[in-house]
N, C-alpha and C positions, 0 to 999 in steps of 0.2 A: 728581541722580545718574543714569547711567546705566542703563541695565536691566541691561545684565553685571555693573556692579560690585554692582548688586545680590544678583543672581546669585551671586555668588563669596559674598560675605557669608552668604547665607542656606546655602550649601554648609557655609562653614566651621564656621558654628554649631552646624549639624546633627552632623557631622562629632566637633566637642567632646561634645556633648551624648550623642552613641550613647557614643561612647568613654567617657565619664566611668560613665552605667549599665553599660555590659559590665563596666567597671572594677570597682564597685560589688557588681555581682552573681556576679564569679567568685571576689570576696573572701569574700562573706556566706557559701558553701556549704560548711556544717562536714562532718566528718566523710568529704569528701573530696580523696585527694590523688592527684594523676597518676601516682606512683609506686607506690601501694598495690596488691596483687594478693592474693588471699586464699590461696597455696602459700606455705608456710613457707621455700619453695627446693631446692636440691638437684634427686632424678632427679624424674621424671614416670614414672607406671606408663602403659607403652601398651597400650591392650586391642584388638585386628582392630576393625577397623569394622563395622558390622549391616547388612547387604548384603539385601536383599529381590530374592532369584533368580524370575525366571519359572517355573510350577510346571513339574516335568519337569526341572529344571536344578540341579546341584549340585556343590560344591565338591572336588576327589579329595582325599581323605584323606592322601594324603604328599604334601608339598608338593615341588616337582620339587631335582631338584640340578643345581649350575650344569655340574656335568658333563657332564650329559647334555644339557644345552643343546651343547656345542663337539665333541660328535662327530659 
């Protein structure tokens, strides 16, 4: 036999062999499922994000209006 067709052979083997474990082990794992998410659905509460300002620096209390942005 060749060394290539070797080659190919021990490729394919390999090739079954990972496939058959992946296979094997994405089967065994109970308790999860791709679609599962722990929100019942519906909205989502959004909270501002936690912003760590450099001291000296802070956020103005009324936040601007687009108004006054286009004058």
């Amino acid at each position: 036999m060749s060394p290539t067709l070797i080659d190919l052979l021990l490729c394919g083997l390999a090739y079954i062999v990972i496939s058959y474990f992946l296979g094997v082990w994405t089967k065994s794992r109970p308790g999860q499922s791709w679609n599962s998410d722990d929100s019942a659905g519906g909205e989502f509460e959004q909270q501002p994000p936690v912003l760590d300002l450099p001291p000296g620096i802070s956020w103005p209390e009324e936040e601007a209006v687009d108004s006054e942005f286009l004058q």
